[in-house]
PAGU-547913 format. One record per residue: residue number from 1; residue in three letters; x, y, z of N, C-alpha, C, O in turn. Coordinates in pm, whole numbers, padded with zeros to 5 digits. Example, Ala and Ser with C-alpha at 12.3 -4.5 7.8 and 13.67 -1.06 7.14 Angstrom:
   n res     nX     nY     nZ    caX    caY    caZ     cX     cY     cZ     oX     oY     oZ
   1 ALA  01319 -00569  00780  01230 -00450  00780  01320 -00330  00780  01424 -00332  00846
   2 SER  01285 -00225  00708  01367 -00106  00714  01290  00003  00787  01341  00114  00804
% end
This chain:
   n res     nX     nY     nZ    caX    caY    caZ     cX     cY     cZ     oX     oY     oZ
   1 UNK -03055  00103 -01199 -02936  00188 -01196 -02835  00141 -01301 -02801  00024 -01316
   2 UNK -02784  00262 -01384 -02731  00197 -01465 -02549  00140 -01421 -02493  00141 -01312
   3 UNK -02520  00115 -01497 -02339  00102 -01503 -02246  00241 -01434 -02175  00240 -01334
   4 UNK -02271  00335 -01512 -02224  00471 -01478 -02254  00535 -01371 -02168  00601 -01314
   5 UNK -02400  00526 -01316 -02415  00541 -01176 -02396  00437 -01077 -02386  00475 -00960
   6 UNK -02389  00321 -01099 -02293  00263 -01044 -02097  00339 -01008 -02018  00357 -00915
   7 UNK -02104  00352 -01103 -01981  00374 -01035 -01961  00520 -00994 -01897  00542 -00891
   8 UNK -02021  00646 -01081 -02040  00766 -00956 -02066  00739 -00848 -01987  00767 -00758
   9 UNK -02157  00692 -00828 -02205  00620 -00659 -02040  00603 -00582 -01986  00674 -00498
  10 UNK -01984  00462 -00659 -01850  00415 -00608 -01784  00497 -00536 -01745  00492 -00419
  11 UNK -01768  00623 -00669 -01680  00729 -00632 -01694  00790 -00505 -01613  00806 -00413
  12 UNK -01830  00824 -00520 -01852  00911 -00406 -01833  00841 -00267 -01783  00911 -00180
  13 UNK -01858  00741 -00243 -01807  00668 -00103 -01661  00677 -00122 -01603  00752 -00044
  14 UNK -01600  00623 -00198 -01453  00669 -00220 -01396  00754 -00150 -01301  00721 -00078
  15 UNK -01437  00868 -00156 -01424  00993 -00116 -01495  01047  00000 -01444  01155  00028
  16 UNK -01587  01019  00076 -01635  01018  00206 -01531  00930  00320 -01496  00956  00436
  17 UNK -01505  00826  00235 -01393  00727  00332 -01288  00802  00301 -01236  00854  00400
  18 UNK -01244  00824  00208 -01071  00900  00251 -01108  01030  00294 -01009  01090  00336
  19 UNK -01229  01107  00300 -01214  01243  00372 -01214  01180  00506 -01101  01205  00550
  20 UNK -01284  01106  00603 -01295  01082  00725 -01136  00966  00728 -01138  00931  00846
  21 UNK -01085  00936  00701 -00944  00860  00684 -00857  01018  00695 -00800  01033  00803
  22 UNK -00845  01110  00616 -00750  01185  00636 -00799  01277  00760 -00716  01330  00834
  23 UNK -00931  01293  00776 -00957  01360  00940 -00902  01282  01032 -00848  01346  01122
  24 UNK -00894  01136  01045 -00865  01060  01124 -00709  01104  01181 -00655  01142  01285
  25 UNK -00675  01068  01029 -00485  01093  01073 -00452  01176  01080 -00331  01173  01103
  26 UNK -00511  01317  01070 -00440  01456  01157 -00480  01428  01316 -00403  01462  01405
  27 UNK -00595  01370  01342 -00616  01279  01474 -00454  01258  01552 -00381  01304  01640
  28 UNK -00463  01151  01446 -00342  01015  01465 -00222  01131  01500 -00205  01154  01619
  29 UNK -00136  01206  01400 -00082  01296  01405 -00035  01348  01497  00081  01348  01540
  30 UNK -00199  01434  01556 -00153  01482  01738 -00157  01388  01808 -00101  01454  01896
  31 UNK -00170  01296  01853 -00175  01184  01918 -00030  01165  01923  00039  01145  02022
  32 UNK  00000  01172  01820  00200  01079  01814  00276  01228  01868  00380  01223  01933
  33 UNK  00212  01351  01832  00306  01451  01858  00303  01493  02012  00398  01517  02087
  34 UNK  00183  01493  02033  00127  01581  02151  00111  01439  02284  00129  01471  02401
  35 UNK  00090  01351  02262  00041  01273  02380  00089  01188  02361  00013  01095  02391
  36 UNK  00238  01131  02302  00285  00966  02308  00417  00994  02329  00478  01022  02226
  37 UNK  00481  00994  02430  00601  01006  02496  00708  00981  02404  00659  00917  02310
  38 UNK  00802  00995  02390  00930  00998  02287  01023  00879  02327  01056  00876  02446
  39 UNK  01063  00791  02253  01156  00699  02244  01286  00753  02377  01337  00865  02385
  40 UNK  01307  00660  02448  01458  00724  02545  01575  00711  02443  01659  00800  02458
  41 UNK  01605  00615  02338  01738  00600  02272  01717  00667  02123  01814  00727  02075
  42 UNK  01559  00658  02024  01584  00734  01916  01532  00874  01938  01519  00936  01833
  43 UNK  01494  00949  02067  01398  01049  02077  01329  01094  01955  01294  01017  01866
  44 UNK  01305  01268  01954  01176  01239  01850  01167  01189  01712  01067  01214  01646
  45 UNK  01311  01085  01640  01301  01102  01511  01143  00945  01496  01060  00903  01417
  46 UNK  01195  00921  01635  01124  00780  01647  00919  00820  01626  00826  00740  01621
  47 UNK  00916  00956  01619  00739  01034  01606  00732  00943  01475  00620  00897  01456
  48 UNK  00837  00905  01373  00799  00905  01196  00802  00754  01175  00798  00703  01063
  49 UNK  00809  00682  01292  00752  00546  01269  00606  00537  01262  00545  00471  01177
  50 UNK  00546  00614  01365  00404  00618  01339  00332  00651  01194  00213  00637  01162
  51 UNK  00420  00690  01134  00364  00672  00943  00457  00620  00881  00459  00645  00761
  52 UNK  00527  00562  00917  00651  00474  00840  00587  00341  00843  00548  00293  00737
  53 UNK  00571  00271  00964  00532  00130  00983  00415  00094  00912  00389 -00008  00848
  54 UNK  00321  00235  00943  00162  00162  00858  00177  00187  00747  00118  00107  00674
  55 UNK  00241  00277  00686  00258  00299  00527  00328  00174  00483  00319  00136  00366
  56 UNK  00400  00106  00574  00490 -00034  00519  00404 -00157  00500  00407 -00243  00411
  57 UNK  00334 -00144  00595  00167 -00241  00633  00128 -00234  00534  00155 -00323  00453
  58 UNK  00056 -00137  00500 -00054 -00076  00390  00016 -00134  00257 -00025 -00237  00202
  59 UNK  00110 -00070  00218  00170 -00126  00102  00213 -00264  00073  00192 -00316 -00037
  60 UNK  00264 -00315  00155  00224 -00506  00138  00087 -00551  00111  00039 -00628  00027
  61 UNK  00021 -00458  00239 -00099 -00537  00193 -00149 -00527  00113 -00210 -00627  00075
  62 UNK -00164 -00363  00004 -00201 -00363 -00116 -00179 -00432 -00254 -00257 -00454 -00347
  63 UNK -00026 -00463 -00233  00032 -00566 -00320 -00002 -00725 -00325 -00003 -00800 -00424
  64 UNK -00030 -00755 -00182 -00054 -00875 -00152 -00202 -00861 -00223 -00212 -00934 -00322
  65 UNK -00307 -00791 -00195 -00447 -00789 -00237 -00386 -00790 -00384 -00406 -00890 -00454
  66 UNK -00318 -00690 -00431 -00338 -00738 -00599 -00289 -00900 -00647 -00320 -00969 -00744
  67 UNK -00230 -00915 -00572 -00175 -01024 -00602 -00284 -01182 -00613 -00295 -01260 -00708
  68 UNK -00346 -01186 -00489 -00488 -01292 -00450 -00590 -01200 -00588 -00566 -01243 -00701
  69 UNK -00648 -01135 -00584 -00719 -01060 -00723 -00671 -01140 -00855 -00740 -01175 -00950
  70 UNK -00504 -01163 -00830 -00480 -01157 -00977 -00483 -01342 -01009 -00493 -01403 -01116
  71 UNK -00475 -01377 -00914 -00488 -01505 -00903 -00576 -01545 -00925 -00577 -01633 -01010
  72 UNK -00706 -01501 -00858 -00844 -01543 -00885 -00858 -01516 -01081 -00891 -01594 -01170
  73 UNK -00821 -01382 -01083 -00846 -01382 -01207 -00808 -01436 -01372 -00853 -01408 -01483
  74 UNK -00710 -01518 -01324 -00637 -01597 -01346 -00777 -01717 -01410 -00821 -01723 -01524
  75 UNK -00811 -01786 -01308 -00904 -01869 -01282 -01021 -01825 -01356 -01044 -01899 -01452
  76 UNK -01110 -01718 -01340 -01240 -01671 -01352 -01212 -01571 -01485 -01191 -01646 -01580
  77 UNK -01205 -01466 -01516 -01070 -01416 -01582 -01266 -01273 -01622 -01344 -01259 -01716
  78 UNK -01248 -01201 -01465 -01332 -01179 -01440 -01312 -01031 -01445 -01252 -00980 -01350
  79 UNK -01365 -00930 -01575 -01249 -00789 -01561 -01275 -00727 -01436 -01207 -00626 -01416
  80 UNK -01345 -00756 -01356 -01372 -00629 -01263 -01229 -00677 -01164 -01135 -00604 -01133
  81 UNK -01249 -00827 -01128 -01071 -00841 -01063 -00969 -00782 -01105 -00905 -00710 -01029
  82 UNK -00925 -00803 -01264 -00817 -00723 -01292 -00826 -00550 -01229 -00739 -00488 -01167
  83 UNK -00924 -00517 -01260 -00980 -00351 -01247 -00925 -00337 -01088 -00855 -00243 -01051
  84 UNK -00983 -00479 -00977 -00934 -00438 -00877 -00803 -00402 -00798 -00764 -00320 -00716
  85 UNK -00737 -00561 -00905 -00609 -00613 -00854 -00522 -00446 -00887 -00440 -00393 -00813
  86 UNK -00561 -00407 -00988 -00507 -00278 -01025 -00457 -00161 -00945 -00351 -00105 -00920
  87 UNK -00645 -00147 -00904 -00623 -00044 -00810 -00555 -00021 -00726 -00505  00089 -00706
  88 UNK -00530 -00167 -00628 -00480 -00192 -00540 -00335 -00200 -00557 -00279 -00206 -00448
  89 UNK -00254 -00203 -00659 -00142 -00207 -00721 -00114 -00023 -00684 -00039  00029 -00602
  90 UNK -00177  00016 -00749 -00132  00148 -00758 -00176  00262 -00632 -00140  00380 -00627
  91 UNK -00251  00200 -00548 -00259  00234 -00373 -00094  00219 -00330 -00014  00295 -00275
  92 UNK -00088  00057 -00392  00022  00040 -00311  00140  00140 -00330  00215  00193 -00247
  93 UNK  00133  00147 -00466  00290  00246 -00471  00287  00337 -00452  00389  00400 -00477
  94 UNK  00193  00396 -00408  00175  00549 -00365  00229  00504 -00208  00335  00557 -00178
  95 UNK  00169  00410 -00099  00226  00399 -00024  00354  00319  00001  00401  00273  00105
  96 UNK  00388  00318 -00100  00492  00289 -00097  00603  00404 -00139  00720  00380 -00109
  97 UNK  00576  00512 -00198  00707  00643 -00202  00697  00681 -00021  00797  00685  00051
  98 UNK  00527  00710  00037  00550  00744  00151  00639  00680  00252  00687  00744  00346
  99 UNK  00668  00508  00224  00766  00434  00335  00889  00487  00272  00978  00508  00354
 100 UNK  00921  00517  00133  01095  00509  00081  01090  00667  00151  01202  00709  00181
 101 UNK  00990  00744  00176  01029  00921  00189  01093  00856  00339  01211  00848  00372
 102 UNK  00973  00814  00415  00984  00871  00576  01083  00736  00620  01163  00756  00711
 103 UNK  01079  00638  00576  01235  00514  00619  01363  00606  00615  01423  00601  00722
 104 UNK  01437  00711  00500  01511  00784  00546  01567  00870  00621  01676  00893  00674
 105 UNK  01412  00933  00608  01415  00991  00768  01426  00979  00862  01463  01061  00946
 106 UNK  01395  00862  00872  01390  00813  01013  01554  00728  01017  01614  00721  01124
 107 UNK  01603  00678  00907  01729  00644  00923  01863  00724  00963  01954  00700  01043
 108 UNK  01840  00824  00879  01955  00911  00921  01970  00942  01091  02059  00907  01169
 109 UNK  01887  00998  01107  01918  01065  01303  01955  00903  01346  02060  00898  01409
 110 UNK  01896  00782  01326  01940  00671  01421  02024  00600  01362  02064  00528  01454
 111 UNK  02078  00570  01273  02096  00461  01169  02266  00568  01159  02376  00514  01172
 112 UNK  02248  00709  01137  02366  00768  01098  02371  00797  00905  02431  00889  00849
 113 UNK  02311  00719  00856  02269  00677  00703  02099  00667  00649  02000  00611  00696
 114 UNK  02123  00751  00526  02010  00778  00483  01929  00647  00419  01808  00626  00406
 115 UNK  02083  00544  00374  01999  00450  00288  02158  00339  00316  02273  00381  00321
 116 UNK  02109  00185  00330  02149  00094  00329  02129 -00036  00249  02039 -00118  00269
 117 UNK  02211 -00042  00170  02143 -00168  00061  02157 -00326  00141  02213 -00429  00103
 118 UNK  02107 -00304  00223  02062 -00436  00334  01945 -00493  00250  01893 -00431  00158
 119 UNK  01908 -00618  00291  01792 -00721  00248  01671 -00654  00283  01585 -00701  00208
 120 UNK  01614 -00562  00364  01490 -00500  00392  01470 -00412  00285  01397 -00416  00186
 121 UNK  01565 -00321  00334  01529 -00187  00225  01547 -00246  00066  01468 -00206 -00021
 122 UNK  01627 -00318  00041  01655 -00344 -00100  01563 -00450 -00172  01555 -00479 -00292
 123 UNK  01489 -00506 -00049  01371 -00599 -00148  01239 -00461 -00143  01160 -00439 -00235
 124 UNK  01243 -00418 -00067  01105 -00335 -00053  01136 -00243 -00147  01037 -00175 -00175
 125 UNK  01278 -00198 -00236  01267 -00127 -00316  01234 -00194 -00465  01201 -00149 -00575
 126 UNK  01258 -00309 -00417  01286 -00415 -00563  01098 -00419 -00601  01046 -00408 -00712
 127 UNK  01027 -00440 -00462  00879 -00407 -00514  00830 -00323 -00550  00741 -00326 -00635
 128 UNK  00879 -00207 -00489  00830 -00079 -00525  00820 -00030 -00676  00729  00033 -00731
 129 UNK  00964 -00087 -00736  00991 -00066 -00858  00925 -00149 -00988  00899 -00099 -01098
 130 UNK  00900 -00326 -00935  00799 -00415 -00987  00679 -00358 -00979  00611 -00410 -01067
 131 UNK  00634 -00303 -00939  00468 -00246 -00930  00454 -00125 -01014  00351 -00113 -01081
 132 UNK  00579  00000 -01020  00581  00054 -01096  00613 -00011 -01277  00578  00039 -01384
 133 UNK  00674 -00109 -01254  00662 -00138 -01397  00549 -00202 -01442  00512 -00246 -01551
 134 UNK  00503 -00197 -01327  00321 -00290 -01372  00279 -00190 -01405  00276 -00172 -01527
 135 UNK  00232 -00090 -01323  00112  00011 -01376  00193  00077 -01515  00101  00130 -01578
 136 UNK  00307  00096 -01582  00376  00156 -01679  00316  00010 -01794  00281  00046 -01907
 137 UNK  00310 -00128 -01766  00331 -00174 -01889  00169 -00182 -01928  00127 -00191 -02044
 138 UNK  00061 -00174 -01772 -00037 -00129 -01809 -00141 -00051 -01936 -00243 -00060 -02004
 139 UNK -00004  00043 -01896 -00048  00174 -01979 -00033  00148 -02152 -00096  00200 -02244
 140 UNK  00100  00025 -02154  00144  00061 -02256  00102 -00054 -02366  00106 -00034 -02487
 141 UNK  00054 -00197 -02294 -00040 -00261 -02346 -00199 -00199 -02392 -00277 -00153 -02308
 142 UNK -00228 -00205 -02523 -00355 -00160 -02563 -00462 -00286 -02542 -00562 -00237 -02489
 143 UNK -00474 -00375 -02555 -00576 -00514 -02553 -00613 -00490 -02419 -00517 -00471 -02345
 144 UNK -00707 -00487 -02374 -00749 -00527 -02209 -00736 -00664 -02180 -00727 -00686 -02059
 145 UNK -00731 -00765 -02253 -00708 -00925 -02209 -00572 -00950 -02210 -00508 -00995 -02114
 146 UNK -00529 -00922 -02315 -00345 -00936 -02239 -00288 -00838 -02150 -00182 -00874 -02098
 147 UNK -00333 -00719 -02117 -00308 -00673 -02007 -00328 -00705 -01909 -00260 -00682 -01809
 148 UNK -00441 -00772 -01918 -00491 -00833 -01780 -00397 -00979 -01714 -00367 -01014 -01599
 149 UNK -00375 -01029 -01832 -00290 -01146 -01819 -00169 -01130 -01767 -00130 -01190 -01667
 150 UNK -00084 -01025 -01851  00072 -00948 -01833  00037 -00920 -01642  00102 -00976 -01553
 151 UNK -00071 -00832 -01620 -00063 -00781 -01508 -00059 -00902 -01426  00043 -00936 -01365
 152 UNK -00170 -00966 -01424 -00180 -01123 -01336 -00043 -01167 -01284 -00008 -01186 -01168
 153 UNK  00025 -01177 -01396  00139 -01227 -01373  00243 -01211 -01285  00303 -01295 -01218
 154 UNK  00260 -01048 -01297  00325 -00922 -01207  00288 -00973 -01082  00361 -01017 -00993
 155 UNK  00117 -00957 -01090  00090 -00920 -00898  00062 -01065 -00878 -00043 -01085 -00818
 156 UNK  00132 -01176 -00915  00158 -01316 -00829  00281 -01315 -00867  00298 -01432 -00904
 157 UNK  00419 -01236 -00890  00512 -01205 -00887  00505 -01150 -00754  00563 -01227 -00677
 158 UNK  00462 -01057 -00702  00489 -00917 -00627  00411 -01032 -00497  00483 -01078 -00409
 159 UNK  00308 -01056 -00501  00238 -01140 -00394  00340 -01227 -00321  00331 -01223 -00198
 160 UNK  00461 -01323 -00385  00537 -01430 -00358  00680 -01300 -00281  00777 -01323 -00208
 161 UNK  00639 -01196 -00329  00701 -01141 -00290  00752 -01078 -00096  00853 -01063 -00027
 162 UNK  00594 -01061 -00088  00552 -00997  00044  00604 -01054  00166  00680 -01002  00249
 163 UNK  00550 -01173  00164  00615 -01299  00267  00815 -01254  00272  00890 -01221  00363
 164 UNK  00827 -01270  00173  01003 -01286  00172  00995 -01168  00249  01009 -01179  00371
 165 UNK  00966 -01001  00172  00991 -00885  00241  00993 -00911  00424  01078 -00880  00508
 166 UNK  00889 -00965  00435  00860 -00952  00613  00976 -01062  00684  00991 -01073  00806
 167 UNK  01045 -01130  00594  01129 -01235  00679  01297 -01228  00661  01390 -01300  00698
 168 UNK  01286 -01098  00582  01397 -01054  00567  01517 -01056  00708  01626 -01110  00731
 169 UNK  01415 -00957  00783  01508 -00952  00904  01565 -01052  00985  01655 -01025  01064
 170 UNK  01510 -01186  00968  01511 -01307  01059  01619 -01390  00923  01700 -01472  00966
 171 UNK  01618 -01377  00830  01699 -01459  00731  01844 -01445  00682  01925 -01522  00631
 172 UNK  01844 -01247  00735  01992 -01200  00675  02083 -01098  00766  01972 -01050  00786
 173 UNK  02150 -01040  00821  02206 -00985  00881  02163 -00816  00833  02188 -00787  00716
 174 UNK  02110 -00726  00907  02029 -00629  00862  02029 -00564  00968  02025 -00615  01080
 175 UNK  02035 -00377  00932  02027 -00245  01018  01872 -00272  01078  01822 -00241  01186
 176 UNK  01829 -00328  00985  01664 -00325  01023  01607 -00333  01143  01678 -00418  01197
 177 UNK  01516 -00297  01233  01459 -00392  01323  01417 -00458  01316  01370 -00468  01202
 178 UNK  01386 -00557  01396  01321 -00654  01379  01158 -00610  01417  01136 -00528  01506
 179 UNK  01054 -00671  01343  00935 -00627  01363  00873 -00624  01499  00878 -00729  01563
 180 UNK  00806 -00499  01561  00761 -00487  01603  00661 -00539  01671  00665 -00577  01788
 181 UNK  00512 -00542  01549  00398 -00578  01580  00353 -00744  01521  00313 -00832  01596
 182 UNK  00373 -00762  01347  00333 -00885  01304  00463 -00966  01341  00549 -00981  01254
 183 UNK  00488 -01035  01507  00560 -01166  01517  00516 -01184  01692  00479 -01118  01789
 184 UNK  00558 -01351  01640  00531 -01451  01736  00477 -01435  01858  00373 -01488  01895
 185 UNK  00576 -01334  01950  00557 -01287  02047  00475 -01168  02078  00438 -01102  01980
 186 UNK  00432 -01121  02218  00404 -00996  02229  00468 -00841  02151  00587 -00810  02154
 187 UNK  00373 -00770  02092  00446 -00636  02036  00560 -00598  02165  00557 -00625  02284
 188 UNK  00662 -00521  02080  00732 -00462  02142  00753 -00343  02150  00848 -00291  02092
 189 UNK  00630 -00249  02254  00611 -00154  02234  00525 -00102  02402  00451 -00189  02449
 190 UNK  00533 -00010  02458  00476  00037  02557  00304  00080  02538  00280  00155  02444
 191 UNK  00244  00057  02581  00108  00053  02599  00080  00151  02522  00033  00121  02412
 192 UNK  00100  00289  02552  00091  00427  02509  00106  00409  02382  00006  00397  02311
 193 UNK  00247  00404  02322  00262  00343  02172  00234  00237  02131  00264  00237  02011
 194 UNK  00194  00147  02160  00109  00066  02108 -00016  00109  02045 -00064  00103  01932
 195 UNK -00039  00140  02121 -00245  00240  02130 -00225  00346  01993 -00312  00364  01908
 196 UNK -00138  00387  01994 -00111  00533  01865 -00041  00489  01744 -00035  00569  01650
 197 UNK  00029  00338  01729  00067  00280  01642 -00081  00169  01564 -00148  00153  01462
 198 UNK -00066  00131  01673 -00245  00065  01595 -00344  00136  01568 -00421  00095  01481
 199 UNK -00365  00231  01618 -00450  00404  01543 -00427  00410  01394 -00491  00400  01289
 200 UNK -00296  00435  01439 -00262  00484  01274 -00246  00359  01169 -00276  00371  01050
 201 UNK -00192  00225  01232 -00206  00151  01140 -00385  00142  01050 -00406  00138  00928
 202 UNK -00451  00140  01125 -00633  00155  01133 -00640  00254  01061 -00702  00215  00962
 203 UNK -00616  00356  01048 -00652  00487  00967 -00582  00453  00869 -00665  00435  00780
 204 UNK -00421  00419  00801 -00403  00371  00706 -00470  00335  00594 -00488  00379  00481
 205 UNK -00514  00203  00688 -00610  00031  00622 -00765  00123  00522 -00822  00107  00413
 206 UNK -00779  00222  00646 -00927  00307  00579 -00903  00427  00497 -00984  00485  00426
 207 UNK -00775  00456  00519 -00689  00531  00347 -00755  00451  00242 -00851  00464  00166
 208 UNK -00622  00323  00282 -00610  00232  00139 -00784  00209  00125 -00826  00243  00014
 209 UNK -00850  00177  00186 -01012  00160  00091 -01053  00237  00021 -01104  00227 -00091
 210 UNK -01024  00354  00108 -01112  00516  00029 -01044  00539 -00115 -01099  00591 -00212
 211 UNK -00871  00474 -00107 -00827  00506 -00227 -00870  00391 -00353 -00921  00425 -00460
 212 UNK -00844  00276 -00323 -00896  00204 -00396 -01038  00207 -00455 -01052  00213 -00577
 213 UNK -01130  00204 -00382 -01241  00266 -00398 -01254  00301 -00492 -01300  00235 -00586
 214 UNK -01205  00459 -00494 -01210  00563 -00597 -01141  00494 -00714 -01199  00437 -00806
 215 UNK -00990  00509 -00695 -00986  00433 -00853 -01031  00318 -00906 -01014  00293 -01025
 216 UNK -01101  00223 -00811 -01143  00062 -00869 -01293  00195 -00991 -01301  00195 -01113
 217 UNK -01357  00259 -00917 -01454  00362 -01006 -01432  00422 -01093 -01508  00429 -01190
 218 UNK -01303  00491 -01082 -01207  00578 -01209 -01216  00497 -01316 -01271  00529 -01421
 219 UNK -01161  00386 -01295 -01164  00260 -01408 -01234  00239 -01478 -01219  00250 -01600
 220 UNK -01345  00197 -01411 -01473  00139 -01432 -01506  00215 -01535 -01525  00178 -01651
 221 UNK -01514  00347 -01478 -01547  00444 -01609 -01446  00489 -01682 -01452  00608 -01715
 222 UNK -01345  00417 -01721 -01274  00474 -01785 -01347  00374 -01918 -01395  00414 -02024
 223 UNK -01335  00244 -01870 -01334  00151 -01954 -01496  00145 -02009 -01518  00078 -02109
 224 UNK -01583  00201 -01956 -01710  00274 -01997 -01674  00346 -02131 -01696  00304 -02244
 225 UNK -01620  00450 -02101 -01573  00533 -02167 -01554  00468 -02351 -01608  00483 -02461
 226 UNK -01421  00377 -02275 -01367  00318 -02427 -01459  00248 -02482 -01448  00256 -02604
 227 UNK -01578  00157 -02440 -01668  00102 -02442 -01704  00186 -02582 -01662  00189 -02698
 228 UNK -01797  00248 -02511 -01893  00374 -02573 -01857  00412 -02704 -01933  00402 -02800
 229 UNK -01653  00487 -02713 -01570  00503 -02815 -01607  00388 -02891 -01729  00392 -02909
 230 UNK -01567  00312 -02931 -01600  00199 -02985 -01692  00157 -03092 -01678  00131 -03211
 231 UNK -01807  00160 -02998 -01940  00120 -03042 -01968  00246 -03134 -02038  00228 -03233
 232 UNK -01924  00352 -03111 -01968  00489 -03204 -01878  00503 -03287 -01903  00589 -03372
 233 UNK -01737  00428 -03299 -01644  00460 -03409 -01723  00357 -03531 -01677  00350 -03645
% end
C-alpha cells in the first residue's frame, strides 16, 4: 500500500468517527434537553454547559496533545509528529470558538455579563489566540523544518499553558466556577447530570479523533502533494 492510500484510508476512518461522533451528540443533545432536569438557581441557560464544559475539555486537551507531540518532536524531529501536533492544534481552536460562543451564553442569563476579563476567561482567550497565531505563522513559514521548530515551540508554550488555565479558579478571585468534574473531590453534580455531562464529554473526545484524524490525512497529502511538485519542477 502505497503512501497516498495510506492516507485516503486515514481519511476515510476520519470521517466514519466524526459521522458516528456527530450522531452521538444529537443523542447527547436530547438527553440534556428532553431527560436531564434543569438547574433550580441557573434554570435552562444551565442546558449549554453540557457543550460548554466538554468543548473546554476537548480544547485543552487538544492543545495539551500538541504540545507532548511537539516535545517529542523536538527530540526525534519526526515529521509525522509535527503533522500531528498540528492537527491537534487546529481541533483545538475550532473547539475552542465553540467554548468563547457558548461561555457567553451561558454568562449573560447567570453571570448578568456577557464577558469578564477575570483570570479564566482571559487566559483561555490568551490560548485561543496563541494557537491561532500558530496555525497563521504555519502558513506563513515556507521551510517545513523551521516550521516545525517555530511550531514546537508554540505548542510547549500553549502545553505550560493548560495546567495554569485549570488552576485559575483556585489561584485568583474569579466569576468562574469552580470545576466541576477534574478536582480532588467528588463531582459536583446530581447523578442524572453527571451521566449526560460525561456523555457528552465522551462524544466530544470522539469528535476531536474523527477531526484530527482527518486533518493529520489532509496533511499528509498535502505534503505528498508538495513532494511530487518538486521532484517534477
Amino acid at each position: 500500500m502505497t503512501r497516498r492510500d495510506k492516507a485516503l484510508g486515514l481519511a476515510r476512518t476520519g470521517q466514519i468517527v466524526t459521522l458516528v461522533a456527530l450522531l452521538a451528540l444529537a443523542g447527547v443533545f436530547v438527553r440534556a434537553l428532553m431527560f436531564t432536569p434543569m438547574d433550580r438557581l441557573q434554570g435552562l441557560a444551565q442546558k449549554i454547559l453540557y457543550m460548554h464544559a466538554p468543548a473546554a475539555i476537548t480544547a485543552l486537551m487538544a492543545y495539551a496533545v500538541c504540545g507532548i507531540l511537539s516535545i517529542i518532536y523536538l527530540g526525534l524531529r519526526d515529521r509525522r509528529l509535527d503533522r500531528a501536533a498540528a492537527a491537534s492544534a487546529e481541533v483545538g481552536v475550532v473547539f475552542s470558538v465553540m467554548l468563547l460562543i457558548t461561555g457567553p451564553l451561558w454568562g449573560k442569563p447567570v453571570w448578568g455579563t456577557w464577558w469578564t476579563w477575570d483570570a479564566r476567561l482571559t487566559s483561555t482567550l490568551f490560548i485561543f489566540l496563541l494557537f491561532v497565531g500558530y496555525l497563521i505563522m504555519r502558513d506563513a513559514v515556507i521551510d517545513p523544518d523551521q516550521r516545525a521548530r517555530f511550531s514546537s515551540v508554540i505548542g510547549v508554550l500553549g502545553l505550560a499553558l493548560v495546567p495554569f488555565i485549570h488552576l485559575t479558579v483556585y489561584l485568583f478571585r474569579t466569576l468562574h466556577p469552580d470545576p466541576m468534574l477534574i478536582k480532588p473531590s467528588a463531582p459536583a453534580m446530581p447523578g442524572v447530570m453527571l451521566a449526560t455531562m460525561l456523555s457528552s464529554i465522551g462524544v466530544f473526545g470522539l469528535l476531536y479523533v474523527g477531526f484530527v484524524v482527518q486533518r493529520y490525512a489532509l496533511a499528509d497529502l498535502q505534503e505528498l502533494r508538495n513532494e511530487e511538485m518538486m521532484r517534477d519542477s
